[in-house]
N, C-alpha and C positions, 0 to 999 in steps of 0.2 A: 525379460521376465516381468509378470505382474503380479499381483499378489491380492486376492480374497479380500474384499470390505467387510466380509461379517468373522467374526473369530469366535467359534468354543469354548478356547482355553480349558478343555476340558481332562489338564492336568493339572490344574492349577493347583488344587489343595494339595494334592502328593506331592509337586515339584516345591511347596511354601514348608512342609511338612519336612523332606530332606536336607532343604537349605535351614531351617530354623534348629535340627539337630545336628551339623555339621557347623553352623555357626561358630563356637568358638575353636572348633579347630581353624575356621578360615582366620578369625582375626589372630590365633597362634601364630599361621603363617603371614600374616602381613607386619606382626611385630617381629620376627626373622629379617624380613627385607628391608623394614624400616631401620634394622640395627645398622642396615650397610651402609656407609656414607659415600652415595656414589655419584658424585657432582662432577661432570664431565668436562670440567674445565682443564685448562692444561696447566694450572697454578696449584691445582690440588692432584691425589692421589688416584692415576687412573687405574691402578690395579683395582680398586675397590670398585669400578664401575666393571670391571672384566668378573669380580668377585660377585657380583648383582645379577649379571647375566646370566655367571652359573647356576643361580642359586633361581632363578626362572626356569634355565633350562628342568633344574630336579623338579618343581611343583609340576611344571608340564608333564611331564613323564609320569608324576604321582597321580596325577587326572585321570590319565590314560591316553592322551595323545600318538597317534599311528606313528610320526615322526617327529624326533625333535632336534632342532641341528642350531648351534649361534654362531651367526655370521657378519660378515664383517662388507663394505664396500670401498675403493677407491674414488678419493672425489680431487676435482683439481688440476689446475696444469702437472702438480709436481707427483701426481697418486699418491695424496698421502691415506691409510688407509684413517676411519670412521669409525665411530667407537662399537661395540659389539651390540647385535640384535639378537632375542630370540627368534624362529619361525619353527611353528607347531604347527600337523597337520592332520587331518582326520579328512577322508577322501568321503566326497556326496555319491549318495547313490546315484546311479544313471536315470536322469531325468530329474535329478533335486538341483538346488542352487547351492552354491558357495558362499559362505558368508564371512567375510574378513573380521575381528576382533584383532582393533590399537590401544593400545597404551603403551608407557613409556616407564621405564622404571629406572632413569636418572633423576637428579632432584637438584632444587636451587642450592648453593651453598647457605650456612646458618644466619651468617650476619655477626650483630653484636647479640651473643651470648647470655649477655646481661639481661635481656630481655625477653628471654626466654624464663617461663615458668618452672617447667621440665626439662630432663636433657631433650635434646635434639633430636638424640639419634636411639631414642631409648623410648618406643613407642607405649605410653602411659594414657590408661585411662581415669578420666574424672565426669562422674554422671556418665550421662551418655554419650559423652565427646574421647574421642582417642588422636592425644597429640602427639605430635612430633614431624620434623620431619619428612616430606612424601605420606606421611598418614594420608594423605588426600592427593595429593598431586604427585604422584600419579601411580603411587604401588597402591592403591586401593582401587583404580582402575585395572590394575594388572590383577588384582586378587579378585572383581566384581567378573569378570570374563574367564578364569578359572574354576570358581566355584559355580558361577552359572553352565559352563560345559560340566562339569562334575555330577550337577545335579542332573541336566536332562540326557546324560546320559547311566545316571544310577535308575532313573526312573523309566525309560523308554526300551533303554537296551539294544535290542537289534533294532526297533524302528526309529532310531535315532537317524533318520535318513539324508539330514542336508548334512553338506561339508562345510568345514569349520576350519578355518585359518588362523592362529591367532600371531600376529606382528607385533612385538614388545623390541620399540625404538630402546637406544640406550646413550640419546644427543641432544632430546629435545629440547630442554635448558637450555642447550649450548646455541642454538638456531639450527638444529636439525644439516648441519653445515654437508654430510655425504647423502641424506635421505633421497633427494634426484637419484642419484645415481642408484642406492640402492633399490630402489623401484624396481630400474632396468636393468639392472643386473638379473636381480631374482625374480623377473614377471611372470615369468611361467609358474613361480612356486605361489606368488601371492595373488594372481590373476581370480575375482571375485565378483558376483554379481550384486552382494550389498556389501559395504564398507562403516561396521558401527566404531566411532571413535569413544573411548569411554574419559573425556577428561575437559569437559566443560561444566557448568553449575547450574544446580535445579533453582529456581524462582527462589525459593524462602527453606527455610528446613522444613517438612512437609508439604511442599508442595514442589510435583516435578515440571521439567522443562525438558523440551528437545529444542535445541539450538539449531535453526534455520536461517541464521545472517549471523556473519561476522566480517565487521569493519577490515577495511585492508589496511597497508603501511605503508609510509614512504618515509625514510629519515633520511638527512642529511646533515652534512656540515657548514655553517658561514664562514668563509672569510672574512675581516673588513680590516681597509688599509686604509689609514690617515696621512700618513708622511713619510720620510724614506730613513726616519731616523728618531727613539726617541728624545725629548725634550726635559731643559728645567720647566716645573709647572709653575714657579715665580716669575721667571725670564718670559718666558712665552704664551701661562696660562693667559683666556680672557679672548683673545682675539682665535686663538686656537684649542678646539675640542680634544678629548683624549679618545682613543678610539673606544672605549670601554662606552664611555657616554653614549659615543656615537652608537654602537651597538646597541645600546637600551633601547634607543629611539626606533630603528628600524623592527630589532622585534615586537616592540609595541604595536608595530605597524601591523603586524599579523591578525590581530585582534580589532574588532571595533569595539566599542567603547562599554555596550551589556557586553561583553567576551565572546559572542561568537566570533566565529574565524572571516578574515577580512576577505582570504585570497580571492579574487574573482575568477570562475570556472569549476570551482572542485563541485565535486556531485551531492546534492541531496537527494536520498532515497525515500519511499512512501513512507505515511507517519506509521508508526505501530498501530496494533489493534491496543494494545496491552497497554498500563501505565504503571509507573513506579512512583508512589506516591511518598512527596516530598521530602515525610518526616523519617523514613522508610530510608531513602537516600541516603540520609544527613548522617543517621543512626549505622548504616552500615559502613557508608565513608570515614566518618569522622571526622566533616569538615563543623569548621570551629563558627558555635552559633550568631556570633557576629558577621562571618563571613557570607555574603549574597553568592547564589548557584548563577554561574555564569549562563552565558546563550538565550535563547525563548525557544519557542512550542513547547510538549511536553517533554519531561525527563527521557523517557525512553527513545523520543526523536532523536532528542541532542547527545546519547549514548550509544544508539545505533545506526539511526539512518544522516546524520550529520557527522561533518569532517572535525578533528579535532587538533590541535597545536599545542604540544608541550616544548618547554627549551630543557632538558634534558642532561647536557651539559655547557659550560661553559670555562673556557681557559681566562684564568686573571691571575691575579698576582694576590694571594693569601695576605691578609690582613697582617700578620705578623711579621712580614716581607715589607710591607708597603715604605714607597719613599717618595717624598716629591717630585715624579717624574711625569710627563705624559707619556703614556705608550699611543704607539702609533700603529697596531693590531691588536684586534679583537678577535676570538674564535667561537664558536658556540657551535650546538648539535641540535637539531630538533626533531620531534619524532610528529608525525602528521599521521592520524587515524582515520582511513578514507573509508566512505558510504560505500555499501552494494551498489555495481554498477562502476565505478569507477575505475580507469587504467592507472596503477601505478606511475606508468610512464609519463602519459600526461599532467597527473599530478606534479611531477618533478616540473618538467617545463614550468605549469603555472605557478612552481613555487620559486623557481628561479626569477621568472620574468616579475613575480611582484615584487622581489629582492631588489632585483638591481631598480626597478623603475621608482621605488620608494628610500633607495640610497639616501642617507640625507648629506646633509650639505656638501653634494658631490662627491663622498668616500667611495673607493672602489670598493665593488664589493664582491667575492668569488662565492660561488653554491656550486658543492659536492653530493651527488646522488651516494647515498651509503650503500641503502639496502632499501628491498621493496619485498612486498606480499599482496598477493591477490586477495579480495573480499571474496565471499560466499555468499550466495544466497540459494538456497535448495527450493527445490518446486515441489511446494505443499501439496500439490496435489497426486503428488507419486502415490501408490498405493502403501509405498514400505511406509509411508511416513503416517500414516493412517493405521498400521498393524504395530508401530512404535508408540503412538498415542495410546493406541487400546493400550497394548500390553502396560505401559505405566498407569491408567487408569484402572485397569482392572490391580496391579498390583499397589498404589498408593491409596486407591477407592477415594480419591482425590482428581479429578479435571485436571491432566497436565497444561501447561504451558508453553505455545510456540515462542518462543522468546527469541529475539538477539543478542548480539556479545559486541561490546563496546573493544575488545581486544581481537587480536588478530591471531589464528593460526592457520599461517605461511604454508605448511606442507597440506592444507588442504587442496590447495591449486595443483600440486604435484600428483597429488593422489587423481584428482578431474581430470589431470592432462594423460598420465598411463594409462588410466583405468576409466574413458570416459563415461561408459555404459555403466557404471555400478550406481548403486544408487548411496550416498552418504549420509549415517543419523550421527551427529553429534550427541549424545546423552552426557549426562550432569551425576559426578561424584560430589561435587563441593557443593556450598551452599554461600548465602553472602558474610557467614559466621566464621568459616574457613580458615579467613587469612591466607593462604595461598601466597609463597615466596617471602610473607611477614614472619615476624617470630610467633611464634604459639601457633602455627597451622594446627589445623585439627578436622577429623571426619566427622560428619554427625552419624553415629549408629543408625540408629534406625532408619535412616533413609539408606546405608549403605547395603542393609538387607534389601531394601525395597530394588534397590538397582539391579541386586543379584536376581532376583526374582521376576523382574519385568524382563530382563537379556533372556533369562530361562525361557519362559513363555515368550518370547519373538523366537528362538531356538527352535521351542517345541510346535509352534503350531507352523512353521516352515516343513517342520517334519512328518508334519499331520498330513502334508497336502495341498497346504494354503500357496501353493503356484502355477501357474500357466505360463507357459510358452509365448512369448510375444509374436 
């Protein structure tokens, strides 16, 4: 399939017109979903993620979707089953394209409580910000692909002619741990010729992005073993390190000395067009103005197209434990954010092989592959990604933004690997104001209409005719 360089949109004011009086019924129902606290961990409450699921399956139905069923997959040696999916479906005329719509409407747990403004799970609006919660990540992705089928098809009717899939995971938080599987279980049902994911972030609040690179993952675990037994640090400190120390020393090693990553091999990818300028950074991170931005070239190189080293975690012994002892193991976890282009698997290798080669003073050291994720990088020059563009341009009247994502999402690679023909737009509910998995998450309005509206018009001018036959 290809798809028209020039676009009409010549529903545009009707499709802005239905979604702007239907507005607060949408955010009605995403303060509904937001009530649910449905964090798919196995430490909290999975009925409320099975309770989330329902409460999708009913707004799908309320749409109008042809079918709507929530399903489940086995993943694993032991089949354990996976937490419950929506799949909606509205069948393409013959000779239109399929278009899959993802989101995900589990959500991180709250944290410290304290820190929250508002309740959590009590979706509140202040100004133009509605927090809580999934407010943004990711039931406002689930509600911007609801309201956008809702609209183009209030407005079109019968010539609403492409088919419309919409997939609402219910694990993502969790690492998406059955979504392989479920692919292949259900590929006949979710089988699509474009794939829009709605749960990455626009540039700035007013200003959109389609996300066309995101870094991959590799974490792991270090062992490091000093002795076979630990020591008094009186009796034997001085001539002998604790392995804690030793530990420091080697993760230090990952770094060079301005903070980029030391490892030799990992991939750096082409610089950006784009830049994130400094104070812009600083202001959204909230690193602390004393503190110097690690790495060189610009921000957005060392965010997207460069690999990144966190430590993650680490096992010691809590300060209110502490005794004069040397311990003789160290543990730690790191997470590695890998550039477009890169193979996880290699990455592991060269993270291993700089480990033990920068051992210091001959401590054994073991590296455990955790988990891995593939990088993205979409080819701009698709035509979807050009009818993506429009359509947020015409709907922000603002020059969207090809940007990348310093973060990683894993089941993109799964979605390439089933579905390799489809074409995939990442589009942007959040902003850098968000908070996203922090306390006080929050949607910015205005741009959440903007999202509904730009899904509508790539909808509607798919429906208009805007395809060929490759």
């Amino acid at each position: 399939m290809s798809i028209k360089h020039s676009y009409a949109f010549s529903h545009r004011d009707q499709l802005q017109s239905v979604i702007a009086e239907n507005f607060d019924s949408t955010l009605d129902r995403l303060k509904e979903l937001v009530a649910i606290p449905s964090i798919a961990w196995e430490s909290f409450d999975l009925t409320q993620v099975q309770r989330s699921a329902e409460k999708v399956s009913e707004l799908a139905q309320e749409v109008g979707f042809d079918s709507v069923e929530i399903l489940t997959a086995r993943y694993g040696e032991e089949g354990k089953e996976g937490m419950p999916a929506v799949v909606a479906r509205k069948e393409a005329a013959p000779g239109y394209p399929t278009v899959l719509l993802y989101a995900h409407h589990d959500v991180q747990p709250v944290g410290d409580r304290s820190l929250w403004n508002t309740e959590p799970f009590e979706a509140t609006r202040v100004g133009d910000r509605l927090f809580g919660r999934g407010a943004a990540d990711d039931k406002a992705g689930v509600l911007a692909h609801l309201a956008a089928f809702s609209a183009v098809k209030e407005t079109l009717g019968d010539d609403f002619k492409v088919g419309v899939t919409l997939f609402i995971e219910g694990e993502e938080e969790a690492g998406s741990p059955s979504f392989a599987d479920f692919l292949y279980t259900y590929q006949n049902k979710l089988a699509s010729d474009v794939i829009v994911v709605a749960d990455s972030s626009n540039w700035k609040a007013g200003v959109p992005a389609l996300t066309t690179s995101l870094r991959g993952v590799a974490s792991g675990v270090i062992k490091l073993t000093s002795g076979d037994h630990a020591v008094h640090s009186g009796m034997f400190g001085g001539p002998m390190l604790d392995a804690n120390t030793l530990m420091v020393h080697l993760l230090a090693s990952l770094h060079k000395p301005n903070g980029s990553v030391a490892v030799e091999g990992l991939e750096v990818a082409s610089k950006p067009e784009v830049e994130y300028e400094e104070a812009d950074f600083r202001a959204d991170s909230g690193i602390l103005d004393s503190v110097e931005l690690a790495g060189e070239d610009s921000i957005t190189s060392r965010l997207w197209a460069q690999p990144a080293i966190s430590i993650i975690g680490m096992d010691i012994t809590p300060v209110a434990e502490a005794s004069n002892t040397i311990n003789v193991t160290s543990t730690a976890k790191i997470s590695v954010r890998l550039a477009p282009g890169q193979d996880p698997a290699q990455a592991h290798r060269l993270i291993e092989e700089h480990l033990k080669k920068n051992a210091p003073l001959g401590a054994q050291v073991q590296y455990r592959a955790d988990d891995s994720g593939q990088p993205f990088q979409a080819n701009t020059e698709e035509p979807s990604v050009g009818l993506a563009l429009a359509a947020m341009q015409e709907s922000w009247q603002v020059e969207p933004v090809k940007s990348g994502m310093g973060g990683s999402i894993p089941f993109i690679a799964d979605l390439k690997e089933v579905f390799p023909s489809a074409d995939i737009l990442i589009t942007g509910i959040e902003d850098p104001d968000t908070r996203a998995h922090s306390a006080n998450e929050s949607l910015y309005l205005p741009d959440f209409e903007k999202a509904i509206l730009a899904e509508s018009l790539i909808l509607s001018e798919l429906s208009a005719g805007a395809t060929e036959t490759k």
